[in-house]
C-alpha angles and dihedrals in degrees: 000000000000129000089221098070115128115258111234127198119192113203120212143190150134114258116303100004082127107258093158108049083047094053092053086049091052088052093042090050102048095039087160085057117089103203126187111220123211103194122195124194124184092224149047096282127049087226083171090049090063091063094054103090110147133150115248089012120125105210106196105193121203088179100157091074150331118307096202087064097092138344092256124153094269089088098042093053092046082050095048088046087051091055105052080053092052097117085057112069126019090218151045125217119188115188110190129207112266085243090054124109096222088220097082091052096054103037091089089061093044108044099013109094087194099054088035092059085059108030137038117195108225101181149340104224110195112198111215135202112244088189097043108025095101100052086044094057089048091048120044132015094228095076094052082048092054088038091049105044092039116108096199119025119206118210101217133209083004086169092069085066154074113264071225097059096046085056089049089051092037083063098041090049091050087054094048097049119008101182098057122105113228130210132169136232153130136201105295096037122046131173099219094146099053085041092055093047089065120088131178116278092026100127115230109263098229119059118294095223117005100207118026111186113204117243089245139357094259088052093072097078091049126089101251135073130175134196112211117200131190135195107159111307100346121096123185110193120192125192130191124193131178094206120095119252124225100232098211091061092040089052097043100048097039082052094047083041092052094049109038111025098015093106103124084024117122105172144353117195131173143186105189148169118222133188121274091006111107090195128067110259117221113224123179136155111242096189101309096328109101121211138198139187149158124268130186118304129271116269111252098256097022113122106241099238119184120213124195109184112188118190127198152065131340094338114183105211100222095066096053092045087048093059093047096044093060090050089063124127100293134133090284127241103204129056099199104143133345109242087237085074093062117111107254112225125245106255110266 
């Protein structure tokens, strides 16, 4: 694909997280950057897109409903319109309602060849509420779907808050979502540079989870662990293993997994090594669609760790290592897809 694809990101965030004020800081902040804005709005008017009021900045308006409800063809006009502007803006910003699973928005980028040839998606940055996160978690499913499909998480109006209490979140986030980058901010500092040098796929630099406990004793002489971490209902369960995965079997019972038992189920995300294949390769659940890709290649010495990472309600941990387990390095028993039909990702 060519270099010259437009990078998207897609913002995220459950209702008043502050998506907006960030986004004209983001403007305000990258004046040399012409960005094309697609503003959605849950109502009949688009009250945010009102606020958005920048010099060399296309503001494209869908105000009469979400776009994320379903892959109509809303989206893919704004996108064609879009297309024919190309020459006019280097980048694409997408701010979602605060009702919105970021997943819909961001399937076209991710399974569509014809949307992929124009547009990369970089990241899907979700805003959180320093001072509200808990009790949205608590109650709705929508804020643990923007937190679980998100690739960077931003701690919002952190100066409302306890350095204490962003260290408690800080913890909580990471469970829920191991593979996110998070960065901190409120409404006079935020870290836009550092936001916009993260792309998807890019690991975390510190460790993604710190203690891992065996299921049972004799487990700890296996090649698996798992984290299991808990806040109310929600339950994020993260497995590592140091044997190689055949990646037919993988693809084919994580498919069969996604359309048939997947219900409770917000996000499945992946960074494997499989047999044969000398780069990591990307899986993650898009609805119940799941995709896989190629990332960058394993450093010569590094030891090839897979990490399976499951997010939803009330998960029960056998079951999930069961599965993986049977997709292990074996003679294997499917021939769904060679791995040289996977889609290749762009070079971070």
């Amino acid at each position: 694909m060519s270099s010259t694809r437009k990078p998207v990101t897609i913002l995220t965030g459950f209702l008043g997280a502050g998506k907006t004020t960030f986004l004209n800081a983001v403007l305000a902040a990258r004046p040399n950057t012409k960005f094309a804005i697609i503003e959605n709005e849950f109502g009949e008017e688009g009250i945010d897109g009102e606020l958005v009021v920048q010099a060399n900045t296309d503001v494209v308006e869908m105000a009469n409903g979400c776009i994320c409800c379903s892959l109509n063809d809303g989206l893919y006009e704004v996108l064609e319109e879009l297309y024919d502007r190309r020459d006019s803006f280097d980048e694409l910003l997408i701010e979602t309602t605060g009702i919105a699973d970021p997943s819909g928005v961001a399937q076209p980028f991710l399974t569509v060849p014809s949307v992929q040839k124009t547009f990369s998606l970089k990241r899907v940055v979700c805003l959180v509420d320093a001072q509200l996160i808990e009790d949205q978690l608590r109650d709705t499913e929508e804020a643990i779907r923007q937190i679980g499909f998100s690739d960077v998480i931003l701690l919002n109006k952190t100066d409302t808050v306890s350095p204490a209490y962003v260290q408690q979140l800080t913890e909580l986030l990471r469970g829920l979502n191991p593979f996110a980058h998070i960065l901190y901010g409120d409404k006079d500092n935020y870290p836009i540079d550092e936001l916009f040098a993260l792309e998807r796929d890019t690991e975390p630099a510190e460790p993604v989870v710190p203690l891992f406990r065996p299921l049972s004793p004799a487990a700890a002489n296996t090649s698996v662990q798992h984290h299991h971490h808990v806040h109310s209902d929600i339950v994020s369960l993260s497995f590592r293993f140091t044997e190689p995965f055949e990646l037919a079997d993988l693809q084919h019972r994580l498919t069969a997994f996604l359309l048939f038992q997947s219900q409770g189920i917000y996000r499945v995300k992946g960074i494997v090594s499989a047999r044969d294949q000398s780069q990591k390769i990307i899986l993650q659940s898009v609805g119940k669609n799941l995709v896989i890709t190629k990332g960058a290649d394993w450093p010569d010495g590094e030891e090839r760790i897979s990490r399976v990472v499951f997010i939803g309600k009330l998960l029960k941990p056998q079951g999930f290592e069961k599965m993986l387990r049977q997709c292990l390095s074996k003679p294997s028993t499917w021939n769904v897809v060679s791995s040289s039909q996977l889609r290749s990702t762009p070079k971070l």
